[in-house]
C-alpha positions as CSV (number, residue, x, y, z in Angstrom):
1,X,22.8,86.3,104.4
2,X,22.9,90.1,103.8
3,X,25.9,92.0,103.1
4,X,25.0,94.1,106.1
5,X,24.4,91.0,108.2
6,X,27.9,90.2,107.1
7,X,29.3,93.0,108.2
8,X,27.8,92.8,111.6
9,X,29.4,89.3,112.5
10,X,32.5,90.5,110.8
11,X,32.5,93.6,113.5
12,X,31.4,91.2,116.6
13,X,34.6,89.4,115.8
14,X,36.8,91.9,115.5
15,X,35.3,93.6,118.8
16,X,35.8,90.4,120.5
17,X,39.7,89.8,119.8
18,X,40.1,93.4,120.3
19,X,38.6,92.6,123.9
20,X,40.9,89.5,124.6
21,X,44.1,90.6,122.6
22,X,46.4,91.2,125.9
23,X,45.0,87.9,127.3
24,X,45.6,86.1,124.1
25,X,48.7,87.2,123.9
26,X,50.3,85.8,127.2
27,X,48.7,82.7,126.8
28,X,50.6,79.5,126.1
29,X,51.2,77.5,123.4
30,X,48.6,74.4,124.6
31,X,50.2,71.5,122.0
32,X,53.8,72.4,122.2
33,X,55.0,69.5,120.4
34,X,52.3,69.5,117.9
35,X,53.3,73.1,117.1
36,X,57.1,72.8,116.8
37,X,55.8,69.6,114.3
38,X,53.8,72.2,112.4
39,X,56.8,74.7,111.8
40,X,59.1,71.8,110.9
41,X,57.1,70.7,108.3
42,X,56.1,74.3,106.6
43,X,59.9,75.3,106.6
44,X,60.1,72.5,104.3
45,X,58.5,75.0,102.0
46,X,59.7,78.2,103.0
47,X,63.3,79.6,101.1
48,X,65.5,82.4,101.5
49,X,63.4,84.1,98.7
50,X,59.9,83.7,99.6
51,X,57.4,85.9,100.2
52,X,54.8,84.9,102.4
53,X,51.3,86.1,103.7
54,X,49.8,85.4,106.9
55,X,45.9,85.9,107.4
56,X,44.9,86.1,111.3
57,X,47.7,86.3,112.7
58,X,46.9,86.9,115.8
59,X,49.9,88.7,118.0
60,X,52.9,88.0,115.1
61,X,54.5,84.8,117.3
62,X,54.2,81.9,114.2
63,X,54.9,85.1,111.6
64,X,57.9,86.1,113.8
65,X,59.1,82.3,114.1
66,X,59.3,82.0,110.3
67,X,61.0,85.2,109.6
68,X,64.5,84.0,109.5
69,X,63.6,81.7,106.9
70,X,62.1,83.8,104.1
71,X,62.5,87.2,102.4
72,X,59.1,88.7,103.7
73,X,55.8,88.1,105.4
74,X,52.7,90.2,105.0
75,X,51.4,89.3,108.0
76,X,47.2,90.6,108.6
77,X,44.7,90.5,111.4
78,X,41.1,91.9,111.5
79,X,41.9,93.2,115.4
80,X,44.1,95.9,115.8
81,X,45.2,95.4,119.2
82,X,45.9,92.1,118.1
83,X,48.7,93.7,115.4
84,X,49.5,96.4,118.1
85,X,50.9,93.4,120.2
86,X,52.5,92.1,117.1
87,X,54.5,95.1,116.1
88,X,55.7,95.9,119.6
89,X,56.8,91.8,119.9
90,X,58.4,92.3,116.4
91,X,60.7,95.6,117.8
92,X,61.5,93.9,120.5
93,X,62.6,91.1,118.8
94,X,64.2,93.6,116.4
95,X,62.6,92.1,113.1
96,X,62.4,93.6,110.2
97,X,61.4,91.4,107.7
98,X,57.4,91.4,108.7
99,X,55.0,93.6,108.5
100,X,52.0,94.0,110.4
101,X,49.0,95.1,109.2
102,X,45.3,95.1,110.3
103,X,43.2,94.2,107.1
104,X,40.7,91.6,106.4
105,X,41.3,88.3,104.2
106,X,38.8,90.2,101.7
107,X,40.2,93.4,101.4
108,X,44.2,91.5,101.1
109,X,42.3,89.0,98.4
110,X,41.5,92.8,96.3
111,X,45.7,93.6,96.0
112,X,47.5,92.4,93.2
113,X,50.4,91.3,95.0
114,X,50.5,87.5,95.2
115,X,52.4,85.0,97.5
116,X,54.9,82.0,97.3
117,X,53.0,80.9,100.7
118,X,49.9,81.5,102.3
119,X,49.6,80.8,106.0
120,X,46.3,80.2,107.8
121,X,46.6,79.1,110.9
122,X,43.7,78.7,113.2
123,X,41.5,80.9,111.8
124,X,39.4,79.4,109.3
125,X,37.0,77.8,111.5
126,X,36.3,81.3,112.4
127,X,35.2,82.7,109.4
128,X,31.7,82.5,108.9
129,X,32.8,82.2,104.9
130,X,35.2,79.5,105.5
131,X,34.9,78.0,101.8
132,X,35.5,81.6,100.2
133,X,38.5,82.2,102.6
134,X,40.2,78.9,100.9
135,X,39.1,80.3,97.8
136,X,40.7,83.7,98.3
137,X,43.8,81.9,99.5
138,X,43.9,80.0,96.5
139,X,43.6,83.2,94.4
140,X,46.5,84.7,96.6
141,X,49.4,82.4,95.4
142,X,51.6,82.3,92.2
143,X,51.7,79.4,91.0
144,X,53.3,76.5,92.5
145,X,52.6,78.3,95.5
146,X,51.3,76.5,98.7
147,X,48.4,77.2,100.9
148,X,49.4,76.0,105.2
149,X,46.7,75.6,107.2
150,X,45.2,74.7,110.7
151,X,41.8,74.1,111.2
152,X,39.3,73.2,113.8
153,X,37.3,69.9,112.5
154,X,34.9,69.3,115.2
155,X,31.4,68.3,113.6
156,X,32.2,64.8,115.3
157,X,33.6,65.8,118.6
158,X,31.9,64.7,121.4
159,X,28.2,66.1,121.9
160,X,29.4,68.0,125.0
161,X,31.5,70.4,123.0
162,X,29.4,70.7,119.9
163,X,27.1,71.8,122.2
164,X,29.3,74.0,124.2
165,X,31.3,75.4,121.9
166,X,28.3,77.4,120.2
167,X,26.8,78.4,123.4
168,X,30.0,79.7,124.6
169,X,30.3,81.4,121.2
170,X,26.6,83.6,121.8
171,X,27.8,84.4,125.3
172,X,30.9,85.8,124.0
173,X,32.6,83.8,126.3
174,X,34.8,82.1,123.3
175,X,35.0,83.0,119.8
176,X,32.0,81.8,117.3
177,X,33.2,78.4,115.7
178,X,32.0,77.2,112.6
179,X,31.2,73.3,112.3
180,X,32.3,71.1,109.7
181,X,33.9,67.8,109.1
182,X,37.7,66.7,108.3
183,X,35.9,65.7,104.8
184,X,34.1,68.9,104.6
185,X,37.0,70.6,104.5
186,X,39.5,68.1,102.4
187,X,36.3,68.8,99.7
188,X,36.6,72.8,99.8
189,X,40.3,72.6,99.5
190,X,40.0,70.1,96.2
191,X,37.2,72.2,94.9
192,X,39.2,75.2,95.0
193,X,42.0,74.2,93.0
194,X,44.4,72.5,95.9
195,X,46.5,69.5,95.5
196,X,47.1,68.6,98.9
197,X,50.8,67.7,100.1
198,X,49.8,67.0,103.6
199,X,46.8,66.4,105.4
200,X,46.7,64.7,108.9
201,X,45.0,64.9,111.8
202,X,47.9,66.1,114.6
203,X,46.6,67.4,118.0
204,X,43.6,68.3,120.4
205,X,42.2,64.5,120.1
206,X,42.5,64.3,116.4
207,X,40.1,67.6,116.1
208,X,42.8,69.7,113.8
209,X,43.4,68.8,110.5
210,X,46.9,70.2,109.2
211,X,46.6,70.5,105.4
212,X,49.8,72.2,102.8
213,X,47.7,72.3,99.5
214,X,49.7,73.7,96.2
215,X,48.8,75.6,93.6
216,X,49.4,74.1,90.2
217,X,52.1,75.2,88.3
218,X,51.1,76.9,85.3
């Protein structure tokens, strides 16, 4: 693909969860239980002194819901309504341990600061360079450091929705999902350096795979 090329879905995405951001944002949670299992078990990594980075973010809720727990969190998103909503439910919330920012995964990957955690939460099936997302979140951590993430597997869902879930995707309806399989992405995690902690299948009929994956130590 060329760089330009690139660029273009890169800017179709961001246009499109600049487009839904209020929607998205009052939207709720659709697996609560699931969800409140998914904080539980990333607090387990989270301490008073950590400092942690969140790439699409979304509107701040999960970055907001950690904040007690940890020093700081960097917390990014490509759509800038989408951080608009996120600051404003952050001064309401009077927080002050996060900060918002709209940036891609790239141009955080570029900064030399580096993390204790990185959180990716529903996002990588949406980059259209999953594998060098997992990459750059590899090269994001000290080391030790542990990588939390929630991904869309759905290369063997039912035909129906692999079918749908593109079409919907060039109709702008939803956002563009990337196919791949549970195994698929338990490889790219290996490959770039991860030694996975956790990695189960949890909610939306055994289509998201919740994977912690740690740095080595040096």
């Amino acid at each position: 693909m060329h760089l330009s090329q690139h660029h273009a879905i890169i800017n179709e995405s961001v246009r499109w969860w600049d487009r839904k951001a209020a929607g998205y944002a009052k939207q709720p949670i659709a697996d609560m239980a699931a969800y409140e299992q998914k904080l539980a078990q990333t607090r387990a990594y989270l301490k008073p002194q950590s400092r942690v980075l969140e790439f699409g973010c979304g509107t701040g809720s999960t970055a907001l819901a950690h904040a007690p727990y940890v020093a700081h969190i960097d917390a990014t998103d490509s759509s800038g309504n989408m951080i608009a909503i996120a600051r404003e439910k952050a001064k309401q919330a009077a927080i002050t341990n996060v900060t918002f920012t709209q940036a891609s995964l790239a141009e955080v990957a570029a900064r030399p600061t580096r993390y204790d955690v990185v959180l990716g939460l529903n996002v990588v099936h949406l980059m259209n360079d999953w594998e060098e997302s997992i990459r750059q979140a590899h090269s994001l951590l000290k080391p030790g450091g542990v990588f939390v993430s929630s991904t869309a597997c759905i290369a063997r869902a039912p035909l129906w929705m692999r079918l749908l879930l593109p079409l919907g995707g060039t109709l702008g309806l939803i956002p563009k999902v990337v196919v791949f399989t549970h195994e698929a992405l338990t490889a790219a995690m290996t490959d770039a350096g991860f030694q996975l902690r956790t990695n189960a299948m949890i909610n939306h009929h055994g289509m998201t795979a919740f994977m912690i994956g740690q740095r080595e130590k040096d």
